[in-house]
C-alpha positions in Angstrom: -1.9 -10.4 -36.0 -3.3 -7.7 -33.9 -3.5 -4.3 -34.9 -1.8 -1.6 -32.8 -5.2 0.1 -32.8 -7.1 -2.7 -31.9 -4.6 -3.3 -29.0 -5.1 0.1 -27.8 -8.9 -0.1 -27.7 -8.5 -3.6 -26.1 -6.0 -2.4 -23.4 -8.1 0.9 -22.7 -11.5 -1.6 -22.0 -9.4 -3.7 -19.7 -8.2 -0.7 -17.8 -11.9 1.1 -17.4 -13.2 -2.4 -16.7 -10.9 -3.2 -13.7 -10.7 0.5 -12.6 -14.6 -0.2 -11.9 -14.2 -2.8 -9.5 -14.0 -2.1 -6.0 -10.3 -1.9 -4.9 -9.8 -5.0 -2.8 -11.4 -6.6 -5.5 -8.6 -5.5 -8.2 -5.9 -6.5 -5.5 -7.2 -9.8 -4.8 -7.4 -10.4 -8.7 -4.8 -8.9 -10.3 -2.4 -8.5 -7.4 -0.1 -5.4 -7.5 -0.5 -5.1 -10.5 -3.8 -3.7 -9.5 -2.3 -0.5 -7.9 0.4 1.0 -10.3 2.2 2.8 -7.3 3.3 -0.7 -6.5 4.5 -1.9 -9.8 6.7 1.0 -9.7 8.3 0.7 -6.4 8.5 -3.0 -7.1 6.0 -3.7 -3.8 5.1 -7.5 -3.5 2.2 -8.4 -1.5 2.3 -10.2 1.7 -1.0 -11.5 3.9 -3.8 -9.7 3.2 -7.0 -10.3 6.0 -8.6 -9.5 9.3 -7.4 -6.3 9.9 -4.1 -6.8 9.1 -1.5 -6.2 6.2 2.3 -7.2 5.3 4.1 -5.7 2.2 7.5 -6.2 1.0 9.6 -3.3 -0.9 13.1 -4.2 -2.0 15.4 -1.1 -1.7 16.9 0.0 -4.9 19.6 2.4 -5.2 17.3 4.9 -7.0 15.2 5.1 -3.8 18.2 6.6 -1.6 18.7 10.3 -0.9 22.1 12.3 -1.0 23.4 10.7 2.5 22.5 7.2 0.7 19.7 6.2 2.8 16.1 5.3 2.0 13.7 8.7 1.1 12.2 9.3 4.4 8.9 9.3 2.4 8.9 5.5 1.0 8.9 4.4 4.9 5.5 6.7 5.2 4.6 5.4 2.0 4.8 1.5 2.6 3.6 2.2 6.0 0.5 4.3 4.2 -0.1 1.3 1.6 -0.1 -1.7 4.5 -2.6 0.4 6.4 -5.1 0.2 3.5 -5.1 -3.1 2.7 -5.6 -4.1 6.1 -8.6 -1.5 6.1 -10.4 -2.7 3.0 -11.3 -6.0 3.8 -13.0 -5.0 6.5 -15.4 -2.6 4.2 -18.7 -2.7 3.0 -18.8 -3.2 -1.0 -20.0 0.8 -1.1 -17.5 2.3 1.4 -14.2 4.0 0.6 -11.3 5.6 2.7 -10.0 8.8 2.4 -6.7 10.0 4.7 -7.5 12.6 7.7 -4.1 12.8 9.2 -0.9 10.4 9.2 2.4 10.8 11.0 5.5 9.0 11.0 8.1 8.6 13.3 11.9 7.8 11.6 13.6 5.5 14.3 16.3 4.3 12.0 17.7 4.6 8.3 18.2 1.8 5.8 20.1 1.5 2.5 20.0 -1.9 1.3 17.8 -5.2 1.5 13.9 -5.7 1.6 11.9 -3.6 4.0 9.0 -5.0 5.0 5.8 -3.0 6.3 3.2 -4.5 8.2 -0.2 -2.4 8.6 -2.9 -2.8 11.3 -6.6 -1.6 12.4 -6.2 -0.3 15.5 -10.0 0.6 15.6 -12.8 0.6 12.7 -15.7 2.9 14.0 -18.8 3.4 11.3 -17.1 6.6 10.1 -13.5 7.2 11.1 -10.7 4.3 11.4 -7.4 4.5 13.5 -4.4 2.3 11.9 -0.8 1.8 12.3 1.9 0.7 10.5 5.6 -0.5 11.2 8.3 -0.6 8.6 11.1 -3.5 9.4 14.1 -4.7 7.4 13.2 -8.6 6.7 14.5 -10.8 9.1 15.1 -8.2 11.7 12.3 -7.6 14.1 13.9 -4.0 14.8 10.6 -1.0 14.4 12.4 1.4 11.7 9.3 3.8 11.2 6.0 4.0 12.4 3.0 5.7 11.2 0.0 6.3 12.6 -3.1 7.5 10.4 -7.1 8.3 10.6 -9.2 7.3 8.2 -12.8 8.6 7.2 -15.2 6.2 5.8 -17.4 7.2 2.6 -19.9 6.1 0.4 -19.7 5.7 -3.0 
């Protein structure tokens, strides 16, 4: 039987050695387990490829604000996260993204069911990217957010 030390040293090696691959890397192999943000908020992952990106994000009474409706912020949030993945692939192994600007537009509440946010290049230019992302319930075809966001392209 494993010690609790030797677990710890074990766990901590796993965790430096997948932190070191690039990110679409850890996504393709460990899934979302690869991006703790979505193990949290219980995101699944949808199609990943060719500029494009689907999410799902069951809604979970815990997410809803006083009025008992989704936190405005999760919509920005899945939006954010579908916008990335659909930007990665489409990277060089030594290029990263970091966020210029985002902005969302609320066209609807939700308080129960799966939301489903879909996330798209809009244009990829050498150093800035333009993407969008739409949030739906699943099953409706009904735009509840939008978010619009400029990415800057690095090198690690």
């Amino acid at each position: 039987m494993m010690t609790a030390v030797l677990q710890a040293t074990i766990i901590g090696f796993q965790k430096k050695r997948i932190s070191s691959m690039p990110y679409i890397e850890r996504i393709r192999s460990y899934g979302r387990d690869a991006n703790p943000f979505f193990t949290l908020m219980g995101i699944e992952l949808g199609v990943i490829g060719n500029g494009c990106a689907t999410l799902r994000m069951p809604i979970r009474p815990d997410m809803l604000n006083g009025e008992d409706f989704l936190q405005g912020g999760l919509f920005t949030a899945l939006a954010d996260e579908a916008m990335v993945l659909a930007i990665y692939p489409l990277l060089r192994p030594e290029e990263r993204i970091a966020t210029i600007s985002e902005s969302t537009t609320f066209m609807s509440g939700a308080q129960r069911g799966v939301l489903v946010g879909t996330g798209r290049v809009i244009k990829k230019g050498r150093r800035v990217i333009f993407a969008e992302g739409d949030v739906m319930l699943e099953g409706s075809d009904r735009i509840l957010s939008r978010s619009t966001a400029t990415f800057m392209v690095t090198k690690v």
